[in-house]
N, C-alpha and C positions, 0 to 999 in steps of 0.2 A: 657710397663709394663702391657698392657691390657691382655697379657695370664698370669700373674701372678697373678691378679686379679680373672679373671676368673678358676682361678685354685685352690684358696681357698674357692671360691662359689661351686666349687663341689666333697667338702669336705662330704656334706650334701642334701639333697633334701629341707631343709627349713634350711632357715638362718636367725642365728644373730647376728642383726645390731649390737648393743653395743658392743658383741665381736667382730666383726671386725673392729670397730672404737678404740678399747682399742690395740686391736692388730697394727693397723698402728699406734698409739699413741706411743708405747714401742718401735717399728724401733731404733737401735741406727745403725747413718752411720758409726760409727767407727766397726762394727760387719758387717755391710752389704757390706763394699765397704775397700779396704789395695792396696796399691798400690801391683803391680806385683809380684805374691809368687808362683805361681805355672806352670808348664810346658804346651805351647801351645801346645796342641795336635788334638781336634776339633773344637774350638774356632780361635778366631783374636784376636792379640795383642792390647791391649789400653792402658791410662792412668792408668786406674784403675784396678784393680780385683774385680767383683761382688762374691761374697760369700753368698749363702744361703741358704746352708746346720744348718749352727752356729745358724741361726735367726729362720728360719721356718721350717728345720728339723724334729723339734718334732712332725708337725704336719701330717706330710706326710711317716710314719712309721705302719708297718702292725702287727699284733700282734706278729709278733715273731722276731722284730725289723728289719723286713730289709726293704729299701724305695720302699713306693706305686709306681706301675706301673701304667701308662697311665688305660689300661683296668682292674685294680684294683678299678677305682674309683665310690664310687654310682652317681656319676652323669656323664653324657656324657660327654668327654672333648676332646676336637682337640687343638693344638699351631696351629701357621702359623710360619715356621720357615726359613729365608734364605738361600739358599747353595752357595755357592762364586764359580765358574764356574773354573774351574782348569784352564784352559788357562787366562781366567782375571786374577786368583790368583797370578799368575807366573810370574805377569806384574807388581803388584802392590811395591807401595815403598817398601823399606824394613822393615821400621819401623809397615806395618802392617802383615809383616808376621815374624816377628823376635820371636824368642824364648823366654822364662823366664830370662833367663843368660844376654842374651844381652842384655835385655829392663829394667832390674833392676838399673843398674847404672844410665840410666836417668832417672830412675821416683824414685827410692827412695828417693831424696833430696825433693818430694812433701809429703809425706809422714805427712810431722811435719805441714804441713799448712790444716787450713779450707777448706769447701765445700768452701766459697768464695773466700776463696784464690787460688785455681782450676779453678776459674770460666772461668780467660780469655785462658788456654789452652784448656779446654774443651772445650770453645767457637770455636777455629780456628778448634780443630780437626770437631767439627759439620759441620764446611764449608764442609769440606774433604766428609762428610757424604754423600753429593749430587752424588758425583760421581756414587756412589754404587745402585741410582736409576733408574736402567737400565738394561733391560732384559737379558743385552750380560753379564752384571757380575753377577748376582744373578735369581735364579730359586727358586720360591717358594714350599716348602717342608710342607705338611698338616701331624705333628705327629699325630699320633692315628688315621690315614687314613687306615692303612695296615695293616698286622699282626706282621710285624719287627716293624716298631716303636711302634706302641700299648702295645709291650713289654718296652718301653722306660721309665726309671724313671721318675713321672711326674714332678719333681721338676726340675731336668736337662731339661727337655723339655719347662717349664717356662723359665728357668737360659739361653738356649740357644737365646729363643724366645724375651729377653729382651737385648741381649748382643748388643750395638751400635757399630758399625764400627771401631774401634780407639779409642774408648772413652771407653768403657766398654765389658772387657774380661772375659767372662763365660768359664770354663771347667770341665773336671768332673775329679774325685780325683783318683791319679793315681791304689790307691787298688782296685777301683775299673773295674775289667777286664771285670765283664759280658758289660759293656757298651761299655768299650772300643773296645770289638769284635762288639757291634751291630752298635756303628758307621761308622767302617774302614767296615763295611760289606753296610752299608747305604752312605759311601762314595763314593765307588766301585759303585755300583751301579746307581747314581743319576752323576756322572762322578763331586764330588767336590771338595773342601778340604778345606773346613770351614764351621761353622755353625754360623751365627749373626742375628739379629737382623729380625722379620717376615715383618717389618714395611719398610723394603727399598724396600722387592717385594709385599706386600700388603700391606700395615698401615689401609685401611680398608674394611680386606676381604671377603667383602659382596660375592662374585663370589663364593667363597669355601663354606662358609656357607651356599650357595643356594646348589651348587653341592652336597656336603654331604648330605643334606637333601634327594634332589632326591636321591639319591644313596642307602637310606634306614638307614643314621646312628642311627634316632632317631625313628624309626618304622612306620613313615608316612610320605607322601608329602604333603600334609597339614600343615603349619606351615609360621608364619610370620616372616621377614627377618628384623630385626630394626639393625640399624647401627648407630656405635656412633662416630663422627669424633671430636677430639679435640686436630687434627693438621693442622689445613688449614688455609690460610692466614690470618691474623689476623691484622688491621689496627690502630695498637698501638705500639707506639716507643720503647717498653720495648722488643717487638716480630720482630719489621722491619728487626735484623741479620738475622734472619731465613727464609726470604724470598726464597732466592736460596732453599728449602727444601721444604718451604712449598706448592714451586708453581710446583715442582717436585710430590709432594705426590697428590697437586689436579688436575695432567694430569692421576695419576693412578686410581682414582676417578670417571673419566668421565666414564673408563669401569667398575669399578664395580656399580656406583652407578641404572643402571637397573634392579638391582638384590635384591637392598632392597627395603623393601615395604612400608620404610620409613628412616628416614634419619635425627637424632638429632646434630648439631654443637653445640661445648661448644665454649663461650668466653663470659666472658675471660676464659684464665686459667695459671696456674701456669706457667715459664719458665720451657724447660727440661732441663735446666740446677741446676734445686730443685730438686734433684733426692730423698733428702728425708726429706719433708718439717718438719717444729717445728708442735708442734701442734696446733699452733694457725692459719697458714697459712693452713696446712692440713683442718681445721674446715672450713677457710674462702673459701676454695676451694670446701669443700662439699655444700656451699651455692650456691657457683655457678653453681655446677654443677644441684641440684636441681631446681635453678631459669630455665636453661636451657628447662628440662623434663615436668615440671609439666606444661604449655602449652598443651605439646602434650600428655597427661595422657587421654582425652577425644577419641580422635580419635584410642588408641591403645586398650582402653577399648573397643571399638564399633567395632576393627578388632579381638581382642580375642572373641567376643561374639560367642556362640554353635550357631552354623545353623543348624538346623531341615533337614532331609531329609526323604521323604515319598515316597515307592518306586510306 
């Protein structure tokens, strides 16, 4: 969910707090997540349906109502987005490439239960998650790297960059054609045939965000790299399922982490299996994450300082 975050921070060149804490306060998971309603087309089938057009639609609308594109946005924004490798695809169960039709009948009878009521399928499909951390099935995909994706709704480019393996199916809506063409034109190309989750080919893509930068996306190479991991081993019984992932995501780790120029770990943190917390747990989780930061507040303060240069 960290490009969905990052994607309402650059709604704005200065932000606020209170509205975005009022904002993830409002989240109702019954609007953000339905079981299976709509046709796989660029996406992978899961448990659920992510939807969030219905939720944060409104805020990603350009004056003359049609949705902000990537390079529409006043702030610079890149996803990391995965591509499922067309021969892995072709290989995979069927239940992750099945269609709308066929994967209704098993998941609608979830439908009537709770996020905790979900919890232990989600749970197994997460195992399944491991698999997909592996270079031979997924190629990480930088939208808003090129000038085809940059035309990319930023919202779909979120909705993609957050879809989980099995567990959580992003699409884009079938009226939609302009996208429909730029993805089967960005499938074609990248040789794929699905778009999930950035987090199985980078979860923390310090590499890419080094790369852009030199590359000129923010008009200098001058710029510090902070990276925020708050998925890495965590040595608490509530986290121990998630070990097979989380020791998958800190071998991906080892390469990027040269590339930031600093390196904040949360924990605790919330299970991904809170996909969207009450607000009391969301509160206790901003604590944590604050506990984590403000540590390191001195040292980021002393790498943003201006250097004088005299020629």
């Amino acid at each position: 969910m960290g490009a969905l975050i990052g994607l309402i921070m650059s709604r704005t060149p200065t932000q606020n707090w209170d509205e975005h804490i009022a904002l993830a306060h409002g989240l109702d998971r019954r609007k953000l997540f339905a079981p299976i309603g709509i046709k796989r087309k660029h996406g992978m089938s899961g448990l659920l349906t992510l939807w969030l057009h219905d939720s944060l639609g409104h805020l990603f609308r350009q004056e003359d109502g049609t949705p902000t594109r990537i390079n529409q946005l006043p702030v610079a924004y890149e996803a990391v987005v995965a591509g499922v490798r067309r021969a892995a695809f072709d290989k995979l169960p069927r239940r992750f490439r099945a269609t709308a039709a066929s994967m209704r009948s098993r998941v609608a009878p979830l439908a009537r239960y709770s996020q905790r009521s979900l919890a232990p399928a989600i749970a197994t499909r997460m195992w399944q998650v491991a698999a997909f951390f592996d270079p031979r099935v997924v190629r990480p995909i930088v939208f808003g790297a090129d000038s085809l994706t940059a035309e990319c709704d930023a919202l779909d480019a979120a909705g993609f960059s957050a879809a989980i393996p099995g567990v959580l199916h992003y699409d884009i809506d079938d009226a939609n054609t302009r996208m429909d063409q730029l993805l089967t034109e960005l499938a074609d190309r990248e040789s794929i045939s699905a778009l999930v989750d950035g987090g199985v080919s980078s979860n923390v893509p310090a590499e890419q965000a080094w790369r852009r930068v030199q590359a000129g996306k923010i008009g200098t190479r001058n710029a510090m790299v902070l990276a925020w991991d708050c998925f890495h081993p965590q040595w608490d019984p509530r986290h121990l399922w998630l070990q097979p992932i989380t020791q998958a995501v800190a071998l991906q780790h080892v390469r990027n982490a040269p590339f930031a120029d600093h390196v904040i770990r949360f924990s605790p943190t919330l299970s991904p299996i809170d996909l969207v917390p009450e607000p009391d747990r969301f509160d206790t989780s901003l604590g944590w994450g604050a506990a984590a930061v403000e540590p390191a507040l001195p040292l980021l303060a002393k790498l943003l300082e201006p250097v004088g240069w005299d020629e």
